[in-house]
Gaussian input, Z-matrix of N, CA and C with variables (Angstrom, degrees):
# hf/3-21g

backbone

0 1
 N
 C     1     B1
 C     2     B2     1     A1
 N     3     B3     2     A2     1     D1
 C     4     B4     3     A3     2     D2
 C     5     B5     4     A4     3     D3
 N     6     B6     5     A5     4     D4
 C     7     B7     6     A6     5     D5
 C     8     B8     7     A7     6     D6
 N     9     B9     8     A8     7     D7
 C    10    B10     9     A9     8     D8
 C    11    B11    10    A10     9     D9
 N    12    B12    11    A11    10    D10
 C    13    B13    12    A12    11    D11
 C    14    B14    13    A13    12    D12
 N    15    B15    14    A14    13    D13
 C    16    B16    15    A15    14    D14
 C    17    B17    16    A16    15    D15
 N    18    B18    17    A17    16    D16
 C    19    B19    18    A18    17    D17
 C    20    B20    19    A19    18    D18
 N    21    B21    20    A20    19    D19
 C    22    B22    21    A21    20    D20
 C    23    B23    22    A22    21    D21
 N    24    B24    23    A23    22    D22
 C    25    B25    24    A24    23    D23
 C    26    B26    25    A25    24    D24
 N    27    B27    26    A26    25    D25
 C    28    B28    27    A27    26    D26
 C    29    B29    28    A28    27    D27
 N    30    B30    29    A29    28    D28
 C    31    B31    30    A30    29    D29
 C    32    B32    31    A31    30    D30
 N    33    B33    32    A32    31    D31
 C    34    B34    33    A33    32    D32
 C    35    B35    34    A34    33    D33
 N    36    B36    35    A35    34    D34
 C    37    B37    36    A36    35    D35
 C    38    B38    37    A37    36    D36
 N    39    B39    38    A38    37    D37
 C    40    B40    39    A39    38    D38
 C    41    B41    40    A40    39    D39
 N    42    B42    41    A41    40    D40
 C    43    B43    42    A42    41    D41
 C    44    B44    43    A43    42    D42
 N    45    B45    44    A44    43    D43
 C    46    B46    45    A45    44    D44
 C    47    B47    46    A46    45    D45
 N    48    B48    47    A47    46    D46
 C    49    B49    48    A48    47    D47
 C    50    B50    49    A49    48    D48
 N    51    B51    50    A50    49    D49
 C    52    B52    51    A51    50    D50
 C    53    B53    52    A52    51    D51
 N    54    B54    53    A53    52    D52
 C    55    B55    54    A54    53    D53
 C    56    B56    55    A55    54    D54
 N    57    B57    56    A56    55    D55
 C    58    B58    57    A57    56    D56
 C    59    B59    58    A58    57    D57
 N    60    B60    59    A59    58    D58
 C    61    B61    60    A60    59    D59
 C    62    B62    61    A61    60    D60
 N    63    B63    62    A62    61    D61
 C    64    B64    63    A63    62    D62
 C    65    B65    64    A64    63    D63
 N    66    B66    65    A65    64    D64
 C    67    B67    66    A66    65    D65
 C    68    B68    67    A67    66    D66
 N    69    B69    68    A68    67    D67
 C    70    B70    69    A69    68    D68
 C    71    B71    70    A70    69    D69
 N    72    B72    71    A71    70    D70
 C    73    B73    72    A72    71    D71
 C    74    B74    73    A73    72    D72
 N    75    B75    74    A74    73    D73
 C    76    B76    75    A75    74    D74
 C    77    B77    76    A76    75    D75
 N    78    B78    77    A77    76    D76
 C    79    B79    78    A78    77    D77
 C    80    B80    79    A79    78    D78
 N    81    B81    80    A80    79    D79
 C    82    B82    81    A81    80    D80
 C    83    B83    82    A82    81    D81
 N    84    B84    83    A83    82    D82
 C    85    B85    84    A84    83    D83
 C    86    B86    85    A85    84    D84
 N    87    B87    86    A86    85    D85
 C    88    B88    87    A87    86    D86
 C    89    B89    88    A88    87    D87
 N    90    B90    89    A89    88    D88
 C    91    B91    90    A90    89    D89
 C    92    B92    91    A91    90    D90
 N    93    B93    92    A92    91    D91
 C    94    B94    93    A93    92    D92
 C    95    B95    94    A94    93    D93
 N    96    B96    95    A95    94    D94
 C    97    B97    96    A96    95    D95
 C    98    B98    97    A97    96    D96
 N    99    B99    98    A98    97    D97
 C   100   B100    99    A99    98    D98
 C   101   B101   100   A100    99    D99
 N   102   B102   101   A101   100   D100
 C   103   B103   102   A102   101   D101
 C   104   B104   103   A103   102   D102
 N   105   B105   104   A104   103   D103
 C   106   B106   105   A105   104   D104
 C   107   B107   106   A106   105   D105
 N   108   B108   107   A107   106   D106
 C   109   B109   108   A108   107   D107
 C   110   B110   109   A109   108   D108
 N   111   B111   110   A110   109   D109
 C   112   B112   111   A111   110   D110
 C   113   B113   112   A112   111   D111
 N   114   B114   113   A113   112   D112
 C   115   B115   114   A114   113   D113
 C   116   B116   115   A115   114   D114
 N   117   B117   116   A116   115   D115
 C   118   B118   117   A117   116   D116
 C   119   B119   118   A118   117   D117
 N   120   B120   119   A119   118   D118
 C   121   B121   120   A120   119   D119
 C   122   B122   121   A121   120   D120
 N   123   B123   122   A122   121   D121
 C   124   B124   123   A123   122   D122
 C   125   B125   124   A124   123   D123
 N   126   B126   125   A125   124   D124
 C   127   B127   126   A126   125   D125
 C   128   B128   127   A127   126   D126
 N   129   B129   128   A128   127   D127
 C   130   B130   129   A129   128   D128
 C   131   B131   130   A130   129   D129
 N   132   B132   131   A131   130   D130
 C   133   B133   132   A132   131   D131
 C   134   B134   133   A133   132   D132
 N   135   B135   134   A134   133   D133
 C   136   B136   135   A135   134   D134
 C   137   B137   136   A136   135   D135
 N   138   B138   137   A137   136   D136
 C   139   B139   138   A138   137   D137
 C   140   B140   139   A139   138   D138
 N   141   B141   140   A140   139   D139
 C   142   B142   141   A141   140   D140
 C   143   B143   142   A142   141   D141
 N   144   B144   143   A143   142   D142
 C   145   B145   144   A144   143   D143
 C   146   B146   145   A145   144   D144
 N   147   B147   146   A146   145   D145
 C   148   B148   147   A147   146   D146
 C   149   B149   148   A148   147   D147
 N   150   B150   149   A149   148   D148
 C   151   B151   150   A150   149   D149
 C   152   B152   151   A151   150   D150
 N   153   B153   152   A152   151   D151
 C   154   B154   153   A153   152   D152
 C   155   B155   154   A154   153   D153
 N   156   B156   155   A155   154   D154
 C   157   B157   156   A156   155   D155
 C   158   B158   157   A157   156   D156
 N   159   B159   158   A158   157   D157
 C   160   B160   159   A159   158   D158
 C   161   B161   160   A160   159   D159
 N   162   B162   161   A161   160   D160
 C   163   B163   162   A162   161   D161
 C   164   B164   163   A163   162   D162
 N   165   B165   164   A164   163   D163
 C   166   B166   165   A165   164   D164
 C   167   B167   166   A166   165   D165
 N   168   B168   167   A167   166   D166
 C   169   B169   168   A168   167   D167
 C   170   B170   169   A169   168   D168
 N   171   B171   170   A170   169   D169
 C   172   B172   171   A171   170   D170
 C   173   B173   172   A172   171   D171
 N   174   B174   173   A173   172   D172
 C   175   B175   174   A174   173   D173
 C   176   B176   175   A175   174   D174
 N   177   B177   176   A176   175   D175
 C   178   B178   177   A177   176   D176
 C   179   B179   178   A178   177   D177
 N   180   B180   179   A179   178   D178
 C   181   B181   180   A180   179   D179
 C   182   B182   181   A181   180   D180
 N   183   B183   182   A182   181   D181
 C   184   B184   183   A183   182   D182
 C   185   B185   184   A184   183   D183
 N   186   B186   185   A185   184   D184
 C   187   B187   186   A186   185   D185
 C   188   B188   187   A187   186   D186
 N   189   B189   188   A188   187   D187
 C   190   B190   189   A189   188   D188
 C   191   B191   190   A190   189   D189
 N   192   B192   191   A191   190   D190
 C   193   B193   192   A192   191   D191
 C   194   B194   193   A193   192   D192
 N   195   B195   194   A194   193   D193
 C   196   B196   195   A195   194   D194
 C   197   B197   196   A196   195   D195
 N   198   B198   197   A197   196   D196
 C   199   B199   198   A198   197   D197
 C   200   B200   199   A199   198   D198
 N   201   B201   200   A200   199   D199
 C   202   B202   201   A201   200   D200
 C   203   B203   202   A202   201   D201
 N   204   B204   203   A203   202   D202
 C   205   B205   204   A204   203   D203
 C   206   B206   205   A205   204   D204
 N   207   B207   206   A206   205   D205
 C   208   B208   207   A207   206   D206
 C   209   B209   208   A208   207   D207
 N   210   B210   209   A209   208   D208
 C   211   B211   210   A210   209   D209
 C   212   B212   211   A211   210   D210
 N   213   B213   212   A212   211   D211
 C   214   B214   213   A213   212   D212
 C   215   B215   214   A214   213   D213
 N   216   B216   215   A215   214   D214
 C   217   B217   216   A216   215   D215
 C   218   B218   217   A217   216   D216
 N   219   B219   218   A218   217   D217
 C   220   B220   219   A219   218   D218
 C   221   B221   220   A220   219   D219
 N   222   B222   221   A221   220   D220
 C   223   B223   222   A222   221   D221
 C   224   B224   223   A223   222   D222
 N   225   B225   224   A224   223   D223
 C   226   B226   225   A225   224   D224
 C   227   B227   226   A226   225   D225
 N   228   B228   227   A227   226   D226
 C   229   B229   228   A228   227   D227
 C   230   B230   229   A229   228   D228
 N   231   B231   230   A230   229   D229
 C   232   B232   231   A231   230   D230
 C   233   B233   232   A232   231   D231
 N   234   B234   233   A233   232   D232
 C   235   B235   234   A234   233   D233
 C   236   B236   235   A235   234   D234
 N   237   B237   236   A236   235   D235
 C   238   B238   237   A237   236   D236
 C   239   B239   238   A238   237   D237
 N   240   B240   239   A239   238   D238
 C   241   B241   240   A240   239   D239
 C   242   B242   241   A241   240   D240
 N   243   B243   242   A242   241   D241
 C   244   B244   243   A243   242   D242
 C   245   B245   244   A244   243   D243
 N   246   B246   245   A245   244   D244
 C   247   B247   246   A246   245   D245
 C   248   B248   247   A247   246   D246
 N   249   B249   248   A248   247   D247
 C   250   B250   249   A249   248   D248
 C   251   B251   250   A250   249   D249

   B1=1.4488
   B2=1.5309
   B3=1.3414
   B4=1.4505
   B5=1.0346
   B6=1.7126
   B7=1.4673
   B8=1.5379
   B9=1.1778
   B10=1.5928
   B11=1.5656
   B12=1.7368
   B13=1.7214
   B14=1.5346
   B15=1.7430
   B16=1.1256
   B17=1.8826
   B18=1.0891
   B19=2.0459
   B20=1.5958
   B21=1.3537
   B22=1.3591
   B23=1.4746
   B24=1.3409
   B25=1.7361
   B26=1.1858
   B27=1.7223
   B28=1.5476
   B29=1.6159
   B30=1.4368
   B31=1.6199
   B32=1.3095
   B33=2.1167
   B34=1.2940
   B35=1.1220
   B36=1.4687
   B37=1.4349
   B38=1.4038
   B39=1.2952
   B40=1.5203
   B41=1.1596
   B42=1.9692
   B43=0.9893
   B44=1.3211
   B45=1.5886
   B46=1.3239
   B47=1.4675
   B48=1.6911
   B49=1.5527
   B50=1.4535
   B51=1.7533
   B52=1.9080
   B53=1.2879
   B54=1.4844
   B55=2.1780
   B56=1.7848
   B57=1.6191
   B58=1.5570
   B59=1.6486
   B60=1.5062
   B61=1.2356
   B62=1.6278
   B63=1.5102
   B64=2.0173
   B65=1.3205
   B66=1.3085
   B67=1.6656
   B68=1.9336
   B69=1.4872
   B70=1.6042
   B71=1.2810
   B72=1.0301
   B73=1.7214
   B74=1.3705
   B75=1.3155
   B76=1.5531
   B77=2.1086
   B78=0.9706
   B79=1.4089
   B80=1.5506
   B81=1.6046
   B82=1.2338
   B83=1.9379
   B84=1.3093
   B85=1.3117
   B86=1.4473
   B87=1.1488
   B88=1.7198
   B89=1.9991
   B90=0.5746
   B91=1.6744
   B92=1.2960
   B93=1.5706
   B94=1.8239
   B95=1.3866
   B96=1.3692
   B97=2.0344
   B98=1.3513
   B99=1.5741
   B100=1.5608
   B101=1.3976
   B102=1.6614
   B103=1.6449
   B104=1.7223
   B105=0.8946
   B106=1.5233
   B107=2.0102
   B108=0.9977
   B109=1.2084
   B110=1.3161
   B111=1.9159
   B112=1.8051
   B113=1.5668
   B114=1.1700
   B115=1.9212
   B116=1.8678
   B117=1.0057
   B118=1.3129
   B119=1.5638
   B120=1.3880
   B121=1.1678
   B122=1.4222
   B123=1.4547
   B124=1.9225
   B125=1.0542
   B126=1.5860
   B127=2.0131
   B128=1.4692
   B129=1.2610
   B130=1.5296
   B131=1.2472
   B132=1.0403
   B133=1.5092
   B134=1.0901
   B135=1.4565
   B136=1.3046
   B137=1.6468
   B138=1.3505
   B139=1.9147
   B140=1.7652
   B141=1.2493
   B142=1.2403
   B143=1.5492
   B144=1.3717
   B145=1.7306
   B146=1.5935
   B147=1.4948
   B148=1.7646
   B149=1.8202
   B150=1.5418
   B151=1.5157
   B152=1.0294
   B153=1.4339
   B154=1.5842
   B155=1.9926
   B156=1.6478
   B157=1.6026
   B158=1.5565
   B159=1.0489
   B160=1.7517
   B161=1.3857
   B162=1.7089
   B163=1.2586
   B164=1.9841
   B165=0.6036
   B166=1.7723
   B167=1.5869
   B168=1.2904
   B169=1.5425
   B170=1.4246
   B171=1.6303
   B172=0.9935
   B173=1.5446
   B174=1.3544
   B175=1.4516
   B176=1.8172
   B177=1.4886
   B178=1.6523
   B179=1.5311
   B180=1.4206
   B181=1.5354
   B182=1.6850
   B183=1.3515
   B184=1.9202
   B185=2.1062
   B186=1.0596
   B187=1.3994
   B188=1.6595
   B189=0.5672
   B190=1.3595
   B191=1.8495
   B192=1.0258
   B193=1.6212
   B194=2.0922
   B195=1.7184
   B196=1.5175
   B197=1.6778
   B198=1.2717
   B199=1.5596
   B200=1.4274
   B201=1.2528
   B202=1.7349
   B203=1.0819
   B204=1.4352
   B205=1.4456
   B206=1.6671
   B207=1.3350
   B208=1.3350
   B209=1.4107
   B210=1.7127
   B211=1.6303
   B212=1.6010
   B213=1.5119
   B214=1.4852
   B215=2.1926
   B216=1.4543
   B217=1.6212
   B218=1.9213
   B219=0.6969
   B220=1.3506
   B221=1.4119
   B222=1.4534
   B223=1.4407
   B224=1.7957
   B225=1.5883
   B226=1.7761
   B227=1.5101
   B228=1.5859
   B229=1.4008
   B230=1.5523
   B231=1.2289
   B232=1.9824
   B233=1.5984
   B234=1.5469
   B235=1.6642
   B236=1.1224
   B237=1.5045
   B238=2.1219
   B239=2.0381
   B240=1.8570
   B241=1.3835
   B242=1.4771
   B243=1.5179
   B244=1.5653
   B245=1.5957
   B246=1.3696
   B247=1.6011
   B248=2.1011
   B249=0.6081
   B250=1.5289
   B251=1.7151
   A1=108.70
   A2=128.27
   A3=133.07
   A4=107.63
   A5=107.64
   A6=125.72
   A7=114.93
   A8=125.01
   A9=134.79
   A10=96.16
   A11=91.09
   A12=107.58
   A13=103.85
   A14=102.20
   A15=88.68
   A16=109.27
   A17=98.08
   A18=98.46
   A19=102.33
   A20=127.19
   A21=116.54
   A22=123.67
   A23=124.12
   A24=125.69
   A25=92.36
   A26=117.28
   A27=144.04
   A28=96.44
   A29=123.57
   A30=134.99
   A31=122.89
   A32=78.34
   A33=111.59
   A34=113.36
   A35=121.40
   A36=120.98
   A37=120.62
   A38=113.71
   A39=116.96
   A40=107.41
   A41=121.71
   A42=99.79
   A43=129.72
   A44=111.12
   A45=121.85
   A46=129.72
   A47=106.86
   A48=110.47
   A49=97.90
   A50=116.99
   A51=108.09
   A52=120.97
   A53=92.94
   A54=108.44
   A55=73.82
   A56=88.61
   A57=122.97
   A58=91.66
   A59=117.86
   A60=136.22
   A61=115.03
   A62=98.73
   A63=93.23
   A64=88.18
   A65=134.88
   A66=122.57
   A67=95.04
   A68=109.16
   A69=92.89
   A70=121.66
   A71=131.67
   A72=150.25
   A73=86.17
   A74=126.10
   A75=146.79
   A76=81.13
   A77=89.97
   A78=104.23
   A79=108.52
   A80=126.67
   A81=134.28
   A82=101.78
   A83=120.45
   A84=94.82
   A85=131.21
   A86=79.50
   A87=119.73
   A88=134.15
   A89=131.00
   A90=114.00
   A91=102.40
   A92=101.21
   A93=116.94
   A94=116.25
   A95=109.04
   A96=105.37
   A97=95.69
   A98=117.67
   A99=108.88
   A100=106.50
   A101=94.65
   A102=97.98
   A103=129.24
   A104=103.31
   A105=113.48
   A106=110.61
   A107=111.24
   A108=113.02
   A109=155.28
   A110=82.32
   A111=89.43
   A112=90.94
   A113=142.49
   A114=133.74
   A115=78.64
   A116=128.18
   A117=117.00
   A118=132.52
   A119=152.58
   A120=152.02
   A121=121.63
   A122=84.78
   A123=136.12
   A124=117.13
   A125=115.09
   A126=105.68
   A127=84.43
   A128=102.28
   A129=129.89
   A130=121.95
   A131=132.99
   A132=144.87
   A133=92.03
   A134=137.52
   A135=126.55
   A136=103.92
   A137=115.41
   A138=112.82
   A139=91.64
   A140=118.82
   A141=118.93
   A142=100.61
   A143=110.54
   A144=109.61
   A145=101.19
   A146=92.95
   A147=100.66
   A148=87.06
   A149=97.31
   A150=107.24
   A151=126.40
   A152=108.95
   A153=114.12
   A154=102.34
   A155=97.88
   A156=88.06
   A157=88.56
   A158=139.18
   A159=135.13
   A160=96.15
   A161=140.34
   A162=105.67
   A163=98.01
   A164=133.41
   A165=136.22
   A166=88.06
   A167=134.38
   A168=128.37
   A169=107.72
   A170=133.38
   A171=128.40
   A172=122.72
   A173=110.99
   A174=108.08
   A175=94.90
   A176=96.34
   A177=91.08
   A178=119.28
   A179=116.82
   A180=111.63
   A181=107.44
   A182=104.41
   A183=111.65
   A184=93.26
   A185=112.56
   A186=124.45
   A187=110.49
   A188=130.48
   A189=157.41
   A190=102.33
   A191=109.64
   A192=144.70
   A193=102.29
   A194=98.69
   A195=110.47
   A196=85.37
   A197=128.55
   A198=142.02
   A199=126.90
   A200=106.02
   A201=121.40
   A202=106.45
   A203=97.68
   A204=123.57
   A205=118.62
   A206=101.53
   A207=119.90
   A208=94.06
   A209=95.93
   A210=100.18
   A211=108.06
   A212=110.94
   A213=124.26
   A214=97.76
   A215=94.97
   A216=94.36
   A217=92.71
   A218=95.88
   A219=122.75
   A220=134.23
   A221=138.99
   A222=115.50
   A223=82.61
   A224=96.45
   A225=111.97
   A226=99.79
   A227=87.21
   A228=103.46
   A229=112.53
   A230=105.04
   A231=106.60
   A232=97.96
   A233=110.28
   A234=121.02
   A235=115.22
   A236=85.80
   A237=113.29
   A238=75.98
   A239=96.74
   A240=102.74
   A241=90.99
   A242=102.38
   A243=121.16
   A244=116.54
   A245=107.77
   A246=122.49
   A247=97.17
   A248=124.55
   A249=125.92
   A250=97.89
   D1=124.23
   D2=154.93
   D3=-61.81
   D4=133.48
   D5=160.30
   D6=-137.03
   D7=10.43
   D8=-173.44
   D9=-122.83
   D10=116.15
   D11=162.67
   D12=-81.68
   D13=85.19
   D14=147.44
   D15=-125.45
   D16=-171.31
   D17=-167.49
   D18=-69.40
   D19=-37.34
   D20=162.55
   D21=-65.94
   D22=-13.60
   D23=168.94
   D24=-66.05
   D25=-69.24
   D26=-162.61
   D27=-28.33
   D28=-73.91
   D29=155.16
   D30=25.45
   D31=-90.38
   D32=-166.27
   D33=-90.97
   D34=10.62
   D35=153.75
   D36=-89.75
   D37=-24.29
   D38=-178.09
   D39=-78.03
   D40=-35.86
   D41=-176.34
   D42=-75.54
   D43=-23.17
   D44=157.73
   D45=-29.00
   D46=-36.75
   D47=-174.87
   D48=-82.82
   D49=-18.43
   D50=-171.11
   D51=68.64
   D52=40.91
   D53=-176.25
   D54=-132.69
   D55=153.05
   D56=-179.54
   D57=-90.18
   D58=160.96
   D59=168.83
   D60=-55.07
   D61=-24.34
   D62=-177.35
   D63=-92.60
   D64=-24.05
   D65=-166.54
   D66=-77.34
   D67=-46.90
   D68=178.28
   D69=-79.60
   D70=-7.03
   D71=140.60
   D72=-22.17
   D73=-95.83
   D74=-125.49
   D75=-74.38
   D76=-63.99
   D77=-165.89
   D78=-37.53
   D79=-48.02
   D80=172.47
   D81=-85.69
   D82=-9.71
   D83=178.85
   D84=100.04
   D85=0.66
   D86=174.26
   D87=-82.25
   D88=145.84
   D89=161.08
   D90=-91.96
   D91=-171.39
   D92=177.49
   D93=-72.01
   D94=-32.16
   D95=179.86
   D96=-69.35
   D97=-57.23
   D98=-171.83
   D99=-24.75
   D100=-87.54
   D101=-165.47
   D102=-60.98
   D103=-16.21
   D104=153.25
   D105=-46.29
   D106=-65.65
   D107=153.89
   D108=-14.28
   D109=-54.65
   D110=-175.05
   D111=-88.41
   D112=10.58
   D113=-158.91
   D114=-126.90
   D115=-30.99
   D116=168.24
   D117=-32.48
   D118=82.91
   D119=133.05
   D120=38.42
   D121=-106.67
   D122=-169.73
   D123=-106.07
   D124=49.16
   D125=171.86
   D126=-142.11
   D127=152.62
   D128=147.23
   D129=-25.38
   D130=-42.05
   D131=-132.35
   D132=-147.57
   D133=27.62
   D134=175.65
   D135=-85.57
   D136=158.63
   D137=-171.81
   D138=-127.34
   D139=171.81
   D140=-170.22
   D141=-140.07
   D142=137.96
   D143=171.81
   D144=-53.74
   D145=162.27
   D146=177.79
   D147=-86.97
   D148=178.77
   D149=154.13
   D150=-36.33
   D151=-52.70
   D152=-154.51
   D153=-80.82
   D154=-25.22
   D155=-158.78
   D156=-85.87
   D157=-29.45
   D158=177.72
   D159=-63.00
   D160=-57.54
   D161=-159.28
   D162=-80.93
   D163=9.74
   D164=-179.78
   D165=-90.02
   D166=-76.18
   D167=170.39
   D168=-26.29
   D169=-66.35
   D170=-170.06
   D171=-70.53
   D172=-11.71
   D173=179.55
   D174=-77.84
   D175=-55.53
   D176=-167.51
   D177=-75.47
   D178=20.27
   D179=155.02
   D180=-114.89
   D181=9.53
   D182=158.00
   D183=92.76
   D184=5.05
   D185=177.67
   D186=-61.41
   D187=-84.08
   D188=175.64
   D189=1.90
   D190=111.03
   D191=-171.84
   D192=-38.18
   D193=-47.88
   D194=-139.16
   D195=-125.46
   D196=-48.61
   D197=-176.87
   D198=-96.82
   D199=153.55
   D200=161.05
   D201=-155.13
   D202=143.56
   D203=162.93
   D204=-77.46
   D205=133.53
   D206=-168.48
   D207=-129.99
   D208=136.41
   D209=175.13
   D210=-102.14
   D211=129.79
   D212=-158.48
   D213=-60.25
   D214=146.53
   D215=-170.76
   D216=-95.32
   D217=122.83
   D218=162.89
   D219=-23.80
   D220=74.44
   D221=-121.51
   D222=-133.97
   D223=119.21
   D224=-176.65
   D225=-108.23
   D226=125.02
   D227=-179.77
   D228=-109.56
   D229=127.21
   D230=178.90
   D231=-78.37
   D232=130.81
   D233=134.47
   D234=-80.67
   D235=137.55
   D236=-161.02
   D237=-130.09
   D238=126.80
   D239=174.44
   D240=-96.31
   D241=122.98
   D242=177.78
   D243=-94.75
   D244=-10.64
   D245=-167.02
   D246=-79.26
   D247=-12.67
   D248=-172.37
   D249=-91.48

């Protein structure tokens, strides 16, 4: 299990989800240099997810230590005309 934001987790979590760097760009709100960036190593100018955006990455590649995402079940409700 990953639990260290670092830019090689960052990676291999995205690639896990099977989204390109501009799709998790968009997705966090980001462009392509940004996130290019945060998976960066060895530069100067490297930027780092906050807390919040690594464990949100890690929930939605099923990572996540303490959580999962569950997709809500779908709940159909009948109207019953009570006025009669």
């Amino acid at each position: 299990m990953i639990t260290d934001n670092t830019p090689e987790n960052i990676k291999k979590l995205r690639e896990k989800l099977g989204i390109t760097q501009t799709e998790c760009g968009k997705l966090f709100g980001v462009g392509l240099r940004t996130w290019q960036k945060k998976e960066e190593a060895k530069t100067h100018n490297r930027l780092s997810l906050s807390k919040g955006e690594f464990e949100y990455l890690l929930l939605m590649a099923g990572e996540h230590p303490d959580f999962v995402l569950e997709k809500r079940k779908k709940i159909s409700y009948s109207l019953v005309d009570t006025s009669k």
